[in-house]
C-alpha positions, 0 to 999 in steps of 0.5 A: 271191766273197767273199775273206775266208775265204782269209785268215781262218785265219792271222789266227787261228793268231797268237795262239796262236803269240804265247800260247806265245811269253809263257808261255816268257818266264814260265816262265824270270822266275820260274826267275830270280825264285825261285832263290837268290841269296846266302848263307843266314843261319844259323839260331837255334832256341828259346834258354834266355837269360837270363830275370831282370830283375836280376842282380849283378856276379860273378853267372856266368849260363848261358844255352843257344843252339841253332842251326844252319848253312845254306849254309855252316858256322858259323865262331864265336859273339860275344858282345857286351855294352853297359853302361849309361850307354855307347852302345857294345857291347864283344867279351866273347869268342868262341867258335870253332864245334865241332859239337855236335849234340843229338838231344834238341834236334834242333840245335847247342847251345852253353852260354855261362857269363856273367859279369856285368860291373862297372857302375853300380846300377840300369845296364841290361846288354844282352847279345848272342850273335852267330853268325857263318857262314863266308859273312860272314852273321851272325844274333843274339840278345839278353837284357838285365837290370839291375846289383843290389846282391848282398850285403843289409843288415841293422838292429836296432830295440828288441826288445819283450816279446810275452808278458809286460808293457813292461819286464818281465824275460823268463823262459825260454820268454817271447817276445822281438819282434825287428824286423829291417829288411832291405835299408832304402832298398831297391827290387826293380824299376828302370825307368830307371837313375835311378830312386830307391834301391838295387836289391837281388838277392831275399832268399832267408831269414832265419837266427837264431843264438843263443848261451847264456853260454859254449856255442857259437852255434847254429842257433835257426831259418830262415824264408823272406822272405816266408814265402809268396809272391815273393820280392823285394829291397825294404825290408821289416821281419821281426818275429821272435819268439824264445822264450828257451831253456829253460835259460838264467835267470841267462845272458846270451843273444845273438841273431844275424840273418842275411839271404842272398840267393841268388847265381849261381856255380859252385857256387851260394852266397850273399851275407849280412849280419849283426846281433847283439842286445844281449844278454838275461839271463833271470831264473828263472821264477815259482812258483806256490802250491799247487794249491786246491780250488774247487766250483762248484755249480749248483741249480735253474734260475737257479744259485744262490749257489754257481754262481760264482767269484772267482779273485782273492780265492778265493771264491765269489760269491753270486748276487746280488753284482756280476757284475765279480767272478764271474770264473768260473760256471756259466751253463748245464746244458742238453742235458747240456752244463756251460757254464763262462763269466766273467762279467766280463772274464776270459778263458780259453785251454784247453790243447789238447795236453799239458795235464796236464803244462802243469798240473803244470810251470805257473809264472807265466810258462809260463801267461802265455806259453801265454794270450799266444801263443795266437790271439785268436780262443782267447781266449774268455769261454766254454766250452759243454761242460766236462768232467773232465780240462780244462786251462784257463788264465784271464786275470784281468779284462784285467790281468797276472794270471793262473790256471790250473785243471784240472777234476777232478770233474762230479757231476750229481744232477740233471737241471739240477743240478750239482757241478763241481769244479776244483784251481785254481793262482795266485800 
């Protein structure tokens, strides 16, 4: 008989038994390894810190922290700061906790009103807001910027003349360049508290004042530094181009610059610098002579003896004489289009807007001013299709010379053949 079977059936049951023994010993470590042990830290939700790079001293920052309690209920919010070159952070204050809940932000949230502490240019300022729970557990967050020099400077350089020539006396209406070199020395970035220069807050604008003999200052205009695109602290130069007020020949003007840049407080203001030009008098603009008479005429194919114009001795050019002296022709009548053209190196603006009037208020200075403002790309040696009522103003072969003419009469007798004619003021 084999005795086998009679003992094969509790060897077989002690494993089973020794199976349920270790899943009840599982079961009861990992109880114990999941359940909590100690407090809960409290918990930060997106915060709005403080998101630039330099700030100046006196500068009042708001930044919003958003939060929440855990196990146990928050005591109070610290708020540290370490400046630089120190190695220590300072308590700035702290804030006992008051409930605040924000169903917008689903969380407390607490508004902290920074001030920006004193320090060295260039110093790296960390700031710390710390919440503190009832249960000792402290959880943070932090920004850091660096210290800027809040108030900008200011500095003239010679003016110079754009519509007129070098030392030339400015009438009303001429443009004087003022160069205003601002924050001189100046950086917009630092990386290290040693780093070379003066870090500046971003300029914001640039104002001009002016004042005519006795009246009283006022605004003359506003721009913004740059006028396009980011705005920084570095040294730059503005060219500034003022016309001289209408009005003011005989009186002294006085130009006034005023860089700002924007400074944090409650309510926001600005810091500036200032400086005032030296002052200017205009003289009274020049006249010029009646308005003369000019026909242009065309015949034939080729123009003519009467075709061009010499606007320096009043005259007409034959055909055949030196092209350096036909500062204004007709070059072409094709298509039923007049082309007015200078042969030599005589250029023409034509008015645009308010033309007739520019015609008959037009003095040496007012037309110059007009050529000299206008862009290079206006200042052409031809017009392909001229007609009765044009106002153009002509720049006479490169030189301080100028004219001013309107087109008063287009008489076509034929198909190429053409009487132009035009009422021509200069000196």
């Amino acid at each position: 008989m084999n005795p086998t079977p009679l003992f094969s059936r509790p060897a077989r049951l002690l494993p089973l038994a020794a199976v349920l023994l270790l899943l009840s010993s599982c079961e009861k470590e990992l109880d114990t390894y999941y359940s909590e042990v100690g407090p809960q830290f409290p918990t930060f939700s997106t915060n709005a810190l403080g998101t630039a790079s330099k700030y100046a001293t006196g500068e009042v920052v708001p930044f919003e922290l958003r939060f929440a309690p855990q196990t146990d209920p928050l005591k109070e919010i610290r708020i540290y700061q370490k400046i630089e070159p120190g190695r220590d952070s300072t308590l700035v204050t702290t804030i006992p906790y008051k409930a605040s809940f924000s169903r917008i932000r689903q969380a407390d949230t607490l508004v902290v009103n920074y001030v920006v502490p004193a320090g060295a240019n260039k110093a790296n300022v960390k700031v710390d807001a710390l919440l503190v729970s009832a249960n000792g557990q402290i959880k943070g967050r932090n920004f850091s910027f660096r210290l800027a020099e809040a108030t900008p400077t200011v500095r003239l350089t010679a003016p110079a003349n754009v519509t007129l020539p070098a030392g030339a006396p400015p009438a009303p209406g001429d443009v004087v360049r003022f160069p205003v070199v601002i924050n001189e020395g100046g950086i917009n970035t630092a990386s290290s508290f040693t780093a070379t220069g003066i870090l500046y807050k971003d300029i914001d604008s640039l104002i001009t004042y002016v004042k005519v003999g006795t009246a009283a200052e006022r605004r003359f205009a506003r721009q913004r530094v740059p006028v396009a695109g980011t705005q920084s602290g570095a040294a730059t130069t503005v060219n500034v181009d003022v016309a001289l007020p209408a009005g003011s020949a005989g009186q002294p003007v006085v130009f006034r610059f005023e860089a700002k840049s924007r400074f944090l407080s409650v309510p926001p203001s600005t810091r500036s610098a200032t400086a005032t030009a030296t002052a200017l008098t205009p003289v009274a603009a020049t006249s010029l002579a009646a308005p003369r008479t000019a026909t242009l005429s065309y015949t034939g194919t080729a123009g003519g003896d009467l075709a061009a114009f010499d606007l320096t001795t009043f005259a007409p050019v034959a055909a055949t004489a030196p092209v350096t002296t036909k500062d204004v022709a007709i070059t072409s009548t094709t298509g039923n289009a007049v082309r007015l053209q200078a042969l030599n190196t005589t250029r023409f603006v034509r008015v645009a807007t308010g033309g007739a009037a520019a015609y008959t208020n037009a003095t040496l200075n007012s037309i110059r001013q007009t050529y000299q403002s206008a862009a290079t790309a206006s200042q052409v040696a031809q017009f392909d299709n001229v007609l009765v009522g044009d106002v153009i103003i002509a720049r006479l072969r490169g030189l301080d010379q100028y004219a001013i003419f309107t087109v008063t009469g287009l008489n076509r007798t034929s198909t190429t053949d053409v009487a132009l004619t035009l009422a021509i003021k200069t000196l």
